[in-house]
Backbone bond lengths (Angstrom), bond angles and torsions (degrees), N, CA, C in turn:
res aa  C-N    CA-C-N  psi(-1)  N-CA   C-N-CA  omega(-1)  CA-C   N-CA-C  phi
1 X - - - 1.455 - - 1.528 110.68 -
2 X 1.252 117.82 -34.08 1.532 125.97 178.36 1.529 110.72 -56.70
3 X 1.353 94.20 -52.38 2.150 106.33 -174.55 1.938 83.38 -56.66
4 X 0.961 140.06 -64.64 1.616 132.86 -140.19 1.599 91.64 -69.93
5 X 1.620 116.00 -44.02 1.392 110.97 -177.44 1.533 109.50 -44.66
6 X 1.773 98.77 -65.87 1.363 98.20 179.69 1.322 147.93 -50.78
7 X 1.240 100.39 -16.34 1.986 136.69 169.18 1.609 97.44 -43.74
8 X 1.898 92.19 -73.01 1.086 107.39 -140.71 2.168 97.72 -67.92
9 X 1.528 105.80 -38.06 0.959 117.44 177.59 1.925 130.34 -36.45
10 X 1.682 83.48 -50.01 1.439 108.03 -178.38 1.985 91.78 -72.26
11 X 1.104 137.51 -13.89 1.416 113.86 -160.19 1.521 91.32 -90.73
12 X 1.753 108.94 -56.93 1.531 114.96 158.82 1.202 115.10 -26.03
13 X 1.295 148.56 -46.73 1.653 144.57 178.07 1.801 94.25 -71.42
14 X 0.903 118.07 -70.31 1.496 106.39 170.72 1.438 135.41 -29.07
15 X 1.309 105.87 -45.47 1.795 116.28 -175.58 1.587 103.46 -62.13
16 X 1.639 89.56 -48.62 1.752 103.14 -162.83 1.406 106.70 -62.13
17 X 1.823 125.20 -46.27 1.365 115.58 -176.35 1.266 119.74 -73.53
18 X 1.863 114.74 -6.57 1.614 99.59 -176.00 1.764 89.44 -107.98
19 X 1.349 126.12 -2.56 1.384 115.43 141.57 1.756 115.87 -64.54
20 X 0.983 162.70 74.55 1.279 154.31 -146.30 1.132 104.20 138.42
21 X 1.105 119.97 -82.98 1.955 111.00 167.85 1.690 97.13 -36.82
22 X 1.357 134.70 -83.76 1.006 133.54 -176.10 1.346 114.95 -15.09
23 X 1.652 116.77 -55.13 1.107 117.17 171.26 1.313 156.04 -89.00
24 X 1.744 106.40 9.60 1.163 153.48 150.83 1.357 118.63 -65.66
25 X 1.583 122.06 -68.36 1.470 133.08 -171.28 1.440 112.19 -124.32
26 X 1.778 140.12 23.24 1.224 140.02 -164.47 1.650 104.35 25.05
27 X 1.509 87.90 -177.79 1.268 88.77 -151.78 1.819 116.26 -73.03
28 X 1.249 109.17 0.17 2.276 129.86 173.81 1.523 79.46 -60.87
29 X 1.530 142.82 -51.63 1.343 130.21 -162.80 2.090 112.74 -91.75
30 X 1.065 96.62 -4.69 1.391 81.19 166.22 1.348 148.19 -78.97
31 X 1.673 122.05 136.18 1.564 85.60 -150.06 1.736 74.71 -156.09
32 X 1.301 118.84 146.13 1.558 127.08 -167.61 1.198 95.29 -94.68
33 X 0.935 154.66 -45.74 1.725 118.45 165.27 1.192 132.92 -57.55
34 X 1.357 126.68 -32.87 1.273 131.73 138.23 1.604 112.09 -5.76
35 X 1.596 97.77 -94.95 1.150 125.47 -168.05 1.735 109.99 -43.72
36 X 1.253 112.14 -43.59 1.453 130.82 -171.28 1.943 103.98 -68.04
37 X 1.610 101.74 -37.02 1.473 103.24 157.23 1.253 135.04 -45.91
38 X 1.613 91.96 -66.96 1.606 116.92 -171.85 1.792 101.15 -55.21
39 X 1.337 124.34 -30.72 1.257 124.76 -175.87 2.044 114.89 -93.50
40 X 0.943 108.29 22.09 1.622 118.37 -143.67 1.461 123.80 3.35
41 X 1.255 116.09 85.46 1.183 148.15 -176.99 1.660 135.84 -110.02
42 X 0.737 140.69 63.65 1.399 133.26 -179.04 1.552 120.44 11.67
43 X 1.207 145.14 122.84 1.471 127.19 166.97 1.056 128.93 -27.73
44 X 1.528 95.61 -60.37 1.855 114.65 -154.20 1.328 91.92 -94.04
45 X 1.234 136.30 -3.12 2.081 108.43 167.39 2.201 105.52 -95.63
46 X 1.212 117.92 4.83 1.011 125.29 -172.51 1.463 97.92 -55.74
47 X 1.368 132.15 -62.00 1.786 136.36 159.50 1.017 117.08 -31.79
48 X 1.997 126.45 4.80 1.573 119.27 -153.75 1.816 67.98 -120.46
49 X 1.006 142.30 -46.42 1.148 154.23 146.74 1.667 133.72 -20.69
50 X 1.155 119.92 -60.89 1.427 129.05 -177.72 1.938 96.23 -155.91
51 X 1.095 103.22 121.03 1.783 99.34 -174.91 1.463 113.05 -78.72
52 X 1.278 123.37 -2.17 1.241 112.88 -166.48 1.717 90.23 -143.83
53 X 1.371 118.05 158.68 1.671 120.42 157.23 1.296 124.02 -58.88
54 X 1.405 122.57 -35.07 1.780 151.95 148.04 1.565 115.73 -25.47
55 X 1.668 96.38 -55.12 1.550 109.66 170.14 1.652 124.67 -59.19
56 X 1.050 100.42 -39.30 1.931 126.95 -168.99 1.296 84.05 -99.17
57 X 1.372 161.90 -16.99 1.468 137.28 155.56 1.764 105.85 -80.33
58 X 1.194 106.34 -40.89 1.639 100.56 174.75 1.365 111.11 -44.21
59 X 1.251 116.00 -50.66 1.699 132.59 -162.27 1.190 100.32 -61.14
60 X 1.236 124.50 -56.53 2.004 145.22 173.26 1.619 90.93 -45.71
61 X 1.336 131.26 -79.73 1.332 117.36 178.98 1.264 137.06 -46.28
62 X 1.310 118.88 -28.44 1.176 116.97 -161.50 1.817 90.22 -95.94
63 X 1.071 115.87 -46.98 2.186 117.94 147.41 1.037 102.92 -29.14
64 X 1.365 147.54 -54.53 1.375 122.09 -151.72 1.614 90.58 -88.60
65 X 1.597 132.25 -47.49 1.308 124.19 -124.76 1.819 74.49 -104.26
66 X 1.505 126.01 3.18 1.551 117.53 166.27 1.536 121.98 -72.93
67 X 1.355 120.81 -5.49 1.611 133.38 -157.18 1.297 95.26 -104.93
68 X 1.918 121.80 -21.59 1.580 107.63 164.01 1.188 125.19 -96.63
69 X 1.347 111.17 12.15 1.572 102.36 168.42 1.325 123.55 -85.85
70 X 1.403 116.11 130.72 1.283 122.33 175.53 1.638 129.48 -113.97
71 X 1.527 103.84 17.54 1.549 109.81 -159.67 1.585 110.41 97.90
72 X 1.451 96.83 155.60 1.460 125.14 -178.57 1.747 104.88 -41.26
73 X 1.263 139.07 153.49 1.193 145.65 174.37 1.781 97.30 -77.63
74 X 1.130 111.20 127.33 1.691 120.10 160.40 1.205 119.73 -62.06
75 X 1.391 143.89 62.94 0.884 162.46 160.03 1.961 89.27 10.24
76 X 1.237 97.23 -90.88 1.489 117.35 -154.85 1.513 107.68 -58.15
77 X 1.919 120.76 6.06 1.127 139.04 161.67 1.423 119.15 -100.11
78 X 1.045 154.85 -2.48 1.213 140.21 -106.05 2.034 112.20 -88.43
79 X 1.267 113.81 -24.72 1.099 128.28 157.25 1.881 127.92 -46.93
80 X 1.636 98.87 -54.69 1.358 120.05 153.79 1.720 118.67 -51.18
81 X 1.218 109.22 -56.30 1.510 127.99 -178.52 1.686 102.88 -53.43
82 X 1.181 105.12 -55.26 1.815 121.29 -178.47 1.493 105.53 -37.09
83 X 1.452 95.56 -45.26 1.747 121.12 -137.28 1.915 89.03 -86.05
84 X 1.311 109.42 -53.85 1.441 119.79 -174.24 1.684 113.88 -54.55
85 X 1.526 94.64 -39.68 1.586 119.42 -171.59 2.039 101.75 -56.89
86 X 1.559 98.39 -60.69 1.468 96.87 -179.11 1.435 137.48 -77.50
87 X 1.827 96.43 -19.54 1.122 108.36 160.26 1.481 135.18 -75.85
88 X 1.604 116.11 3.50 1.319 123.08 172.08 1.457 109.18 -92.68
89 X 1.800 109.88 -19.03 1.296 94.50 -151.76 1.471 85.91 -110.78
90 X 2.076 123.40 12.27 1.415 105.66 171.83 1.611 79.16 -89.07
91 X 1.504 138.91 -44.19 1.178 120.77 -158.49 1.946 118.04 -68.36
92 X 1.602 98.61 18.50 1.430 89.94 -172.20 1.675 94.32 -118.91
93 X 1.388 107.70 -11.45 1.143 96.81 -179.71 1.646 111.02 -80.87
94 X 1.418 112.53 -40.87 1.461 105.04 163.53 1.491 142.52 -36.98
95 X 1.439 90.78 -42.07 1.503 112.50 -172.02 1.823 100.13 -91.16
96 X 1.493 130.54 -52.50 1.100 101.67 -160.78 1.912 91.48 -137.06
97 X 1.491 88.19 87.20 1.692 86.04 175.22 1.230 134.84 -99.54
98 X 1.286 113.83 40.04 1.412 142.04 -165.27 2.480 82.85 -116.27
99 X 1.240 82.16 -43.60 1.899 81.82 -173.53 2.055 104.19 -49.60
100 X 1.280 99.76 -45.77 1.292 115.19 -174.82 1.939 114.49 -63.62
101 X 1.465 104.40 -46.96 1.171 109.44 -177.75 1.625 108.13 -76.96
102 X 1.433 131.50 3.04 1.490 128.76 156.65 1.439 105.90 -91.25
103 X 1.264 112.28 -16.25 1.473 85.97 -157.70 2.066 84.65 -105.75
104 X 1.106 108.50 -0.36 1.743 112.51 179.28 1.622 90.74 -75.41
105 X 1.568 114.60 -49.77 1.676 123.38 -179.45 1.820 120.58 -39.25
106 X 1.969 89.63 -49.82 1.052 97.26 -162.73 1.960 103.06 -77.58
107 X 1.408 120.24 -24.80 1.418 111.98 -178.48 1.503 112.78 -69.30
108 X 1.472 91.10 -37.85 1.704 97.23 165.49 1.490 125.90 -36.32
109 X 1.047 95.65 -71.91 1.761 114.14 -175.78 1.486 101.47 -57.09
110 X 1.003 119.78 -59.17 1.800 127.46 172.35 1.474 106.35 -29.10
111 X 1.392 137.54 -35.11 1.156 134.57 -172.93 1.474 105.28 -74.64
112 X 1.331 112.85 -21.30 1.856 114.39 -167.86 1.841 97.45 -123.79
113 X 1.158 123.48 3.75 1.312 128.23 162.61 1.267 153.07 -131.24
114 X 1.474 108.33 81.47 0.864 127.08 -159.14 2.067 114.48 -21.31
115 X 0.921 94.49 -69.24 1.733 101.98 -171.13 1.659 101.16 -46.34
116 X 1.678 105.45 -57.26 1.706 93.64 -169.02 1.882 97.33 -70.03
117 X 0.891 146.16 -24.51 1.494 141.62 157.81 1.695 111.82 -28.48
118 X 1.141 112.95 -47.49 1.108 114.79 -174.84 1.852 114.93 -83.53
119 X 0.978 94.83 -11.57 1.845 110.49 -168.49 2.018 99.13 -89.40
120 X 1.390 98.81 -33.79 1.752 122.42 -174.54 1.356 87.57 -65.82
121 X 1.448 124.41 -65.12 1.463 135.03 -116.16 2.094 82.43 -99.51
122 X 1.486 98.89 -29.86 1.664 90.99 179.65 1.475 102.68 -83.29
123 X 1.368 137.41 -48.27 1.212 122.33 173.42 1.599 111.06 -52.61
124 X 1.115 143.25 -64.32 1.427 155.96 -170.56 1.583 122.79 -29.71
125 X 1.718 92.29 -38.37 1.969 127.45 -172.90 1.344 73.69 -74.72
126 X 1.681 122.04 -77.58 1.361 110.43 -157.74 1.650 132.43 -52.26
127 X 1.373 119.19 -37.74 1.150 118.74 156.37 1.527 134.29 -42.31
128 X 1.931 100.57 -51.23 1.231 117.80 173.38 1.780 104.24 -44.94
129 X 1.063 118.55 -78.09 1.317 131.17 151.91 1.495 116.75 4.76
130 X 1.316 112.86 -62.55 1.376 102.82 -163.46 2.018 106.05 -87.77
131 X 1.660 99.20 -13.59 1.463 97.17 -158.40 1.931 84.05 -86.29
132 X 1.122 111.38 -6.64 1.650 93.17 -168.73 1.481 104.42 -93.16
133 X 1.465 96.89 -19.08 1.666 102.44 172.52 1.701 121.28 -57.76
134 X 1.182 88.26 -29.21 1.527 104.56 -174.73 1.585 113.62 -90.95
135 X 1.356 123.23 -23.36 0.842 133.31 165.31 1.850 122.77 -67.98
136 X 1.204 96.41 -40.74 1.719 112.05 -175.03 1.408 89.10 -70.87
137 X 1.663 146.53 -43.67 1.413 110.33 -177.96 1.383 136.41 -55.65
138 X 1.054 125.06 159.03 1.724 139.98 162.70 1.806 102.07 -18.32
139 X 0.974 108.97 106.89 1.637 92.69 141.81 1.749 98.17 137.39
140 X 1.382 110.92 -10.80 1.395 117.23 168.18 1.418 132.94 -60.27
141 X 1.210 110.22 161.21 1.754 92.27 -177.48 1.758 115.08 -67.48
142 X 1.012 162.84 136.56 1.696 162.01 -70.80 1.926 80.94 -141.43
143 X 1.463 127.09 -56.90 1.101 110.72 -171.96 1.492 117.99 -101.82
144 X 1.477 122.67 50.12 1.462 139.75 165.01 1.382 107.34 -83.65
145 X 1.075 140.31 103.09 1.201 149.92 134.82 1.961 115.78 -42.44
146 X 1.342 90.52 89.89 1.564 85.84 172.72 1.109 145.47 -50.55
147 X 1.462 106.41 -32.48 1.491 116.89 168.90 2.062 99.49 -65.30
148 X 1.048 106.95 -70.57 1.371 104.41 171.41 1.149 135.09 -29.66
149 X 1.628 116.44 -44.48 1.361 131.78 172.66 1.497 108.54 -51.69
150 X 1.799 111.03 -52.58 1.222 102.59 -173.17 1.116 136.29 -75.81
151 X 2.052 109.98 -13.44 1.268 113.97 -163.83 1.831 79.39 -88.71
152 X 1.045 134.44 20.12 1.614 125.35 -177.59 1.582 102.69 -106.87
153 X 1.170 109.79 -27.79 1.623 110.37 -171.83 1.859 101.23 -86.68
154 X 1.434 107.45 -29.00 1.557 101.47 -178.30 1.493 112.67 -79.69
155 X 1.424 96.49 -40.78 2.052 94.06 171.92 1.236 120.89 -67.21
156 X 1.699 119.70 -16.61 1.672 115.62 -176.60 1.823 102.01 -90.54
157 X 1.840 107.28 -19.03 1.540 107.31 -179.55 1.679 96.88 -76.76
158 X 1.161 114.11 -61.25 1.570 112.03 -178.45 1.962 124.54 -53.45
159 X 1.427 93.27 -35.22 1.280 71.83 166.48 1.570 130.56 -90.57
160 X 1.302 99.81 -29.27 1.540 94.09 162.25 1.265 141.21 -46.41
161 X 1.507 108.89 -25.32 1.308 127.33 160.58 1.849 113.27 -24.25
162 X 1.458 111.04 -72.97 1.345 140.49 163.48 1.745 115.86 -37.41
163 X 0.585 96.52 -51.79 1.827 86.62 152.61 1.774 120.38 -33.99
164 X 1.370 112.15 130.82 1.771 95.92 -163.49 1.637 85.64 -106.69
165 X 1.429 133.51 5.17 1.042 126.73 144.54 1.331 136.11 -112.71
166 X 1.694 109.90 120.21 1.907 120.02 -171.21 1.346 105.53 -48.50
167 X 1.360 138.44 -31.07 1.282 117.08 -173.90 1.422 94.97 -90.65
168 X 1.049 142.05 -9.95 1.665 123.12 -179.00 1.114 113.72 -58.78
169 X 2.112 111.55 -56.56 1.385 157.74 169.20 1.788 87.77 -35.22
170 X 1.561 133.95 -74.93 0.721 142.61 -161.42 1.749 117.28 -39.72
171 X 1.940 83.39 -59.25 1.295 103.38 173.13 1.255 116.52 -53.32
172 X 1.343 135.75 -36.84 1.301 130.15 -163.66 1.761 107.11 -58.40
173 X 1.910 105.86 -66.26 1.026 109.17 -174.42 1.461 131.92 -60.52
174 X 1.666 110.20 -10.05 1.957 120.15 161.81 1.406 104.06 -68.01
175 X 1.236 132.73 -1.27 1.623 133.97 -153.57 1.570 79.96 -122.97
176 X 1.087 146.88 -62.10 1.402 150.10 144.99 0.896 129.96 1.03
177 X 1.432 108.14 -79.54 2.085 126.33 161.18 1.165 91.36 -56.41
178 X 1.291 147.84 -70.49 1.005 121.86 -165.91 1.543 149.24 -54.01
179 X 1.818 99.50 -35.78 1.536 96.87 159.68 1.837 120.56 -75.40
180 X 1.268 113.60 -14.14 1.865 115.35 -153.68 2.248 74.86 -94.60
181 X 1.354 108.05 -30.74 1.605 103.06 -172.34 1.200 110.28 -130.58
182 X 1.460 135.02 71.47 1.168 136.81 -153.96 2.150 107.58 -79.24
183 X 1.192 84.90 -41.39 1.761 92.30 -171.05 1.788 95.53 -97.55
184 X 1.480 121.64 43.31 1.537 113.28 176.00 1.713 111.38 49.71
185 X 1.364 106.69 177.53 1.094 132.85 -150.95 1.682 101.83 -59.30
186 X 1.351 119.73 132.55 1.594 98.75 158.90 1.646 117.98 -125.53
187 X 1.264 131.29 179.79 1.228 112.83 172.48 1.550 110.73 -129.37
């Protein structure tokens, strides 16, 4: 049971330093010995780990885009739900904007790579997904288009990203909640 801990441990030291390199030198500076350093790791068992560089960027994404989950959407909230959703991710941009500048890297690169394109575009559906769910309940303004609504909340989160200052980024999405939830949360 110890070896699987330690498995799993050593992959976590891996994810995190080529999250970090990533967010140090984008992704032109990433480089698995590096990374295999920064985590103290041997070079050559890094493939015992993730078999491909492809693999160990999946792992980094699916790390970064794990820090916004907060649980299932409350259906029978969905205003509240909206409200919780953007307000974690202005309070994450404050706090950890190094999270934002990998995952600004990783949409980047997605435009010229094919494979992580497809890794973006499956996380992205799913989000899309959940924000339209929340959108389609009762209680929205009458001419919100949910599908619309949501592809509006992911382009104002992503682009805000790009802002080289977190409170600008921050600011954007209170300007956000605020028009999609003008009078706060209701239930």
């Amino acid at each position: 049971m110890a070896a699987a801990k330690t498995s799993v441990d050593r992959r976590q030291l891996l994810v995190e330093a080529a999250f970090d390199q990533i967010a140090e030198s984008g992704f032109e500076g990433l480089r698995t010995r590096a990374v295999a350093t920064a985590a103290g790791i041997d070079h050559s068992t890094v493939h015992h780990y993730f078999a491909t560089k492809q693999d160990l960027i999946t792992a980094v994404v699916d790390h970064a885009v794990a820090q916004f989950r907060s649980g299932e959407p409350a259906l029978d909230q969905p205003q509240l739900r909206l409200r919780e959703h953007l307000e974690l991710m202005v309070r994450l941009m404050r706090e950890r904007p190094n999270l934002f500048t990998v995952l600004s890297e990783i949409d980047l690169r997605a435009k010229r790579d094919t494979a992580l394109r497809a890794i973006v575009a499956e996380r992205d559906d799913r989000w899309r997904r959940t924000l339209t769910a929340l959108f389609d309940q009762p209680g929205w303004h009458p001419n919100l288009a949910s599908g619309s609504a949501a592809a509006l909340v992911i382009a104002v989160v992503k682009g805000s990203r790009f802002y080289s200052d977190p409170a600008d980024a921050a600011a954007a999405l209170e300007q956000l909640l605020d028009l999609l939830i003008p009078e706060g949360p209701q239930s």
